[in-house]
N, C-alpha and C positions, 0 to 999 in steps of 0.2 A: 633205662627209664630216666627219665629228666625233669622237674618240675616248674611248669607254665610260672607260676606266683612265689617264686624262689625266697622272696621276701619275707614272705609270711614264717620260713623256717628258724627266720630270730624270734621268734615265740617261745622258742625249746631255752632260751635264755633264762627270763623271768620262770618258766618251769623247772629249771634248775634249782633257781634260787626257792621257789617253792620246797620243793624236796629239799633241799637243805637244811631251811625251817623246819621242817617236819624231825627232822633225823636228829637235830641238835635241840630244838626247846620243843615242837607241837608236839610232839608223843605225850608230854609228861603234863599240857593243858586236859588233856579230856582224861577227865573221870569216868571208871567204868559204869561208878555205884557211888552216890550219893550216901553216905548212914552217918550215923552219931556216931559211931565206935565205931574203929577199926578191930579191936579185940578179938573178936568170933573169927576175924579171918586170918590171925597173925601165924595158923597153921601154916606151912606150903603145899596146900593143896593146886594140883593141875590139871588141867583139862586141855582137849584139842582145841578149845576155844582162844587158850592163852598162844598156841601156835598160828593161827589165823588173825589176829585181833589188827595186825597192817594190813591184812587183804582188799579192805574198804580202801585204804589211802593207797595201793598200789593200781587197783584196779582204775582210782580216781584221774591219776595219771598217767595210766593207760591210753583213756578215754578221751584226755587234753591230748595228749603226741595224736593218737589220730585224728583228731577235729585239724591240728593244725597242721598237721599232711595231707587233707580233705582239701584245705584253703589254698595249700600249694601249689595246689594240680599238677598231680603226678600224670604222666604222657610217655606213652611211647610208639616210638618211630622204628623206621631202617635207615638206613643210611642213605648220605646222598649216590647217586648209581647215572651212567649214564645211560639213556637209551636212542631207538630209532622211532622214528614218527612217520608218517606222510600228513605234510598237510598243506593246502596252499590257499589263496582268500578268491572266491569265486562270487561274480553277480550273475544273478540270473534276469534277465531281460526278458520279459512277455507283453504279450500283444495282447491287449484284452479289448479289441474294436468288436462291433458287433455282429462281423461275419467268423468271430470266432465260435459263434453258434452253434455253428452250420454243424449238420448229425453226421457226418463220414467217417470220423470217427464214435466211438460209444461212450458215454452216450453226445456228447458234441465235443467240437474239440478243445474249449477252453478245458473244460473238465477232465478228458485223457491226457491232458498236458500238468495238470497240476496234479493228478493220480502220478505222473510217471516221474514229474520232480522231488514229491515226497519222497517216492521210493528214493529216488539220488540224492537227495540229502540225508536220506535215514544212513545212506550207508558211505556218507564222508564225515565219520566222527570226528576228525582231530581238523575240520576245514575251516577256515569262518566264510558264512555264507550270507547274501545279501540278495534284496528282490526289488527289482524296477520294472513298473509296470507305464505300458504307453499305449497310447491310440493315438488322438490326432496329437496329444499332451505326452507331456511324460513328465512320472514323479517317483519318486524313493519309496516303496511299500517298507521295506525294512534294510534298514541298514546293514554293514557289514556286522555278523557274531557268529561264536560259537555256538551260543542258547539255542539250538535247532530246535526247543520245544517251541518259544517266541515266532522263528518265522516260518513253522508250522502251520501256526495258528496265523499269523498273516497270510500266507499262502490259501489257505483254505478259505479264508474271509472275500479272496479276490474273485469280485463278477463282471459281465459286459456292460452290467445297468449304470455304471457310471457312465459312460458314455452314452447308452440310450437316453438316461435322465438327463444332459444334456450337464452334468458334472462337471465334465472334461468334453474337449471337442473331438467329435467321431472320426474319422482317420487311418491312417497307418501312418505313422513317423519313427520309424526306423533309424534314421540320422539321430534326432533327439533321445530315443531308447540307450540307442550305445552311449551317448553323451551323458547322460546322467548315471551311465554305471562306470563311464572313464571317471568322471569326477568323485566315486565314491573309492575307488581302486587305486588313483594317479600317485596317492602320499604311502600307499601301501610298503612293507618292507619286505613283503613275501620274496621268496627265489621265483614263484610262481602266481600271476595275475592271470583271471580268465572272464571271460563274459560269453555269457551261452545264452545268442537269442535267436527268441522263436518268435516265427510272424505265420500269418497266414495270406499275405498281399503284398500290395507293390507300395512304397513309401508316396507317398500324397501329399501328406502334412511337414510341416517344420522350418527352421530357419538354419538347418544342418541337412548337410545329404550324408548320406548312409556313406559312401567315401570320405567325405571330409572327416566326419565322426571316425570312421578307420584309421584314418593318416594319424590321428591325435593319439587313438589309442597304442597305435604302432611307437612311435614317440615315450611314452611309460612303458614299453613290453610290457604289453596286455594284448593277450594273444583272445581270437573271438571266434568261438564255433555258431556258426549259421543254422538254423533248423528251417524247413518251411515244409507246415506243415496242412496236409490237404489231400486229398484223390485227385487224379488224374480229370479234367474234364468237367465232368457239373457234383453238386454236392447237394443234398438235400438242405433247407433250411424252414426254418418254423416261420412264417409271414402271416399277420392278419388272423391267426386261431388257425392256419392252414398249412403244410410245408408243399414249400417250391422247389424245384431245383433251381440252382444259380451257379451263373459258373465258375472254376476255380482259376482264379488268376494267382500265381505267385511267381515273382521278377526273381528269379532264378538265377538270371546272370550279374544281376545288382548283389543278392545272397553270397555268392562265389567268389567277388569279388573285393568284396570286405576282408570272407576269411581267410583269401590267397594275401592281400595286404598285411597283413594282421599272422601269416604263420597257421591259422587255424585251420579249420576243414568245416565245407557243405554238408550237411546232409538232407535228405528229401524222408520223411514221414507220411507215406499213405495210410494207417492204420496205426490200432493200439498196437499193435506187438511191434511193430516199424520204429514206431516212436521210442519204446522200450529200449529198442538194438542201439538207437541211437547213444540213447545216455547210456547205454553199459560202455559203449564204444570211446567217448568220453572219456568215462570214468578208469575206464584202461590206460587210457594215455596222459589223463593228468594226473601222475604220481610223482610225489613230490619226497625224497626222503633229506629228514631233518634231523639233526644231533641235538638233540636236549641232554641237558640236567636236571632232574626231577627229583624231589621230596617225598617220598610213600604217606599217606596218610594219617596225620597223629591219632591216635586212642586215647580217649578218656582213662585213666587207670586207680580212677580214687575210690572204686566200688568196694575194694575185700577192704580200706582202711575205715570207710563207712560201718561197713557189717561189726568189723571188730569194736569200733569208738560205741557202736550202740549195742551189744553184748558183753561189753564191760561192763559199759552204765545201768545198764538191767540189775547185772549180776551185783553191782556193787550197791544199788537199791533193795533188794531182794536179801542181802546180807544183813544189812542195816538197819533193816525192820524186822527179822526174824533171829537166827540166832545169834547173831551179834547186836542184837536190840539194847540199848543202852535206856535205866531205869532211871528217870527223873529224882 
C-alpha cells in the first residue's frame, strides 16, 4: 500500500502535539462536576467510569489519524511486470459510392461490410484503429485510436447518402482512399502499418491512381490488403422504388496490384460468409507481438479507514452524552 496525498500525513504532527497537550495540562482543564464543596466526595470512592473517562479523548483521536489517512489516499497496486501484447495501428478504407447498395450481399453490401468490420475490430483489442471513407472524395471518418467504442460508433454512422445527396462527389477513387489512410499511418511508430480496403468498382475519380497511392504507401511499410467485394456477374440493386440488376464491375487486376506493390494480398468477397473469411484471414496474419511494461491497476483503499474514523466518532458522541455525560 502506498499513499496518493502523501502530504497530508504531516497532519499526524500537530496531532501529536495535541495528545501531548492533553497528557501534560488538558486532563486537569475539564471538570467532571461542577459543586460548591468538594467535601462529600473526598471519600475514594470508584467506579468503571473513573477507568474509561480518556476513552472520549482517545477515540477523538482515533477518528483525526483516520480522516487524515482518508486525505492521503491510500492505494494499492502490483508491481511493475513485463508482458506480451499484439498490436499494430490499422486504417480501414471503405467505399461508400452508391453501387455499394447493391443487395448481393445481405442485406446490401455497404451494410455486410461494416457488420464484418465491427466484428474485426471487436476482436483487435490492444490495435489502434482508424476509418477512411471514399467515393469520388475521400475523408478521415475517424482517426487513428484505441477507443473502439468511438469508432464503432462512427462506423455504424456511415451511409451511401452522402454521395447520393451530392455531399461528396459519387465515384470510386480508390488512389485517394489509400492516400488519406497513408497520411494518417506515414508518422506511425508501429512495427506494423496496414490499410484494409474495400471497393466494390473500378477507380474513376481522383488526382491519385490506385498505384501511385501504393508506391507512397510501400515508401512508410504500409502494407495494404485489397477486398472487392460483389457477385460474380450482375447484382440486384434498389433503382426508382424498384430493384434492377446491374452489373458487377470490379478492376480486379488494379486491386492485385496494389497489394502485390505494397506486400499485402487480394481477396475477392462474393457473399457474407466470404467477406467474414476474409477479415479472419487478415486478422491471422497481422499479428504483431510487443514487449510492454505495464502498471496493474491502482485501488482505492481509504474505505476500512473511513468506516473506523466514523465508528469512533459515533462511539465517542454516544459516550459523551450518556454515561460519561458531564453536569454543568
Amino acid at each position: 500500500m502506498f499513499f496518493s496525498k502523501i502530504g497530508y500525513l504531516l497532519l499526524f504532527i500537530p496531532l501529536a502535539l495535541y495528545v501531548l497537550w492533553y497528557i501534560l495540562k488538558g486532563r486537569k482543564l475539564e471538570p467532571a462536576m461542577k459543586v460548591s464543596t468538594a467535601a462529600p466526595f473526598m471519600k475514594d470512592v470508584k467506579s468503571y467510569k473513573n477507568y474509561i473517562t480518556d476513552l472520549p479523548f482517545v477515540l477523538r483521536v482515533i477518528t483525526l489519524s483516520m480522516v487524515i489517512l482518508v486525505l492521503a489516499r491510500p492505494q494499492s497496486t502490483n508491481r511493475w511486470e513485463n508482458s506480451e501484447i499484439e498490436g499494430i495501428d490499422i486504417m480501414l478504407a471503405m467505399d461508400v459510392s452508391t453501387s455499394m447498395l447493391a443487395m448481393d450481399l445481405t442485406p446490401n453490401r455497404l451494410e455486410a461490410a461494416k457488420q464484418v468490420a465491427a466484428d474485426f475490430i471487436n476482436s483487435r483489442p490492444n490495435d489502434n484503429i482508424g476509418l477512411t471513407i471514399f467515393a469520388g472524395e475521400s475523408f478521415t471518418q475517424c482517426p487513428l485510436t484505441v477507443d473502439h467504442a468511438v469508432i464503432l460508433n462512427m462506423l455504424n454512422s456511415v451511409k451511401c447518402d452522402i454521395a447520393a445527396q451530392g455531399i461528396i462527389e459519387d465515384g470510386t477513387a480508390i488512389g485517394m482512399g489509400i492516400a488519406n489512410a497513408v497520411s494518417r499511418l506515414k508518422e506511425s511508430k508501429a512495427k506494423s502499418k496496414v490499410v484494409i480496403l474495400l471497393t466494390d468498382g473500378s477507380n474513376n475519380r481522383g488526382e491519385i491512381s490506385p498505384e501511385a497511392a501504393a508506391d507512397i504507401a510501400k515508401k512508410f511499410g504500409i502494407r495494404i490488403y485489397t477486398i472487392g467485394v460483389g457477385t460474380n456477374g450482375t447484382a440486384p440493386y434498389p433503382y426508382g422504388g424498384r430493384v434492377v440488376n446491374v452489373p458487377v464491375e470490379i478492376d480486379e487486376t488494379t486491386l492485385n496490384k496494389i497489394a502485390t506493390i505494397t506486400d499485402g494480398n487480394y481477396y475477392r468477397a462474393t457473399s457474407n460468409s466470404k467477406l467474414k473469411e476474409v477479415y479472419e484471414k487478415i486478422d491471422k496474419l497481422e499479428r504483431t507481438k510487443l514487449n510492454v511494461k505495464e502498471f496493474s491497476t491502482r485501488e482505492e483503499e481509504y474505505q476500512i479507514f473511513a468506516i473506523i474514523a466514523f465508528a469512533a466518532l459515533l462511539l465517542e458522541i454516544l459516550l459523551r452524552n450518556t454515561i460519561l455525560k458531564k453536569i454543568p
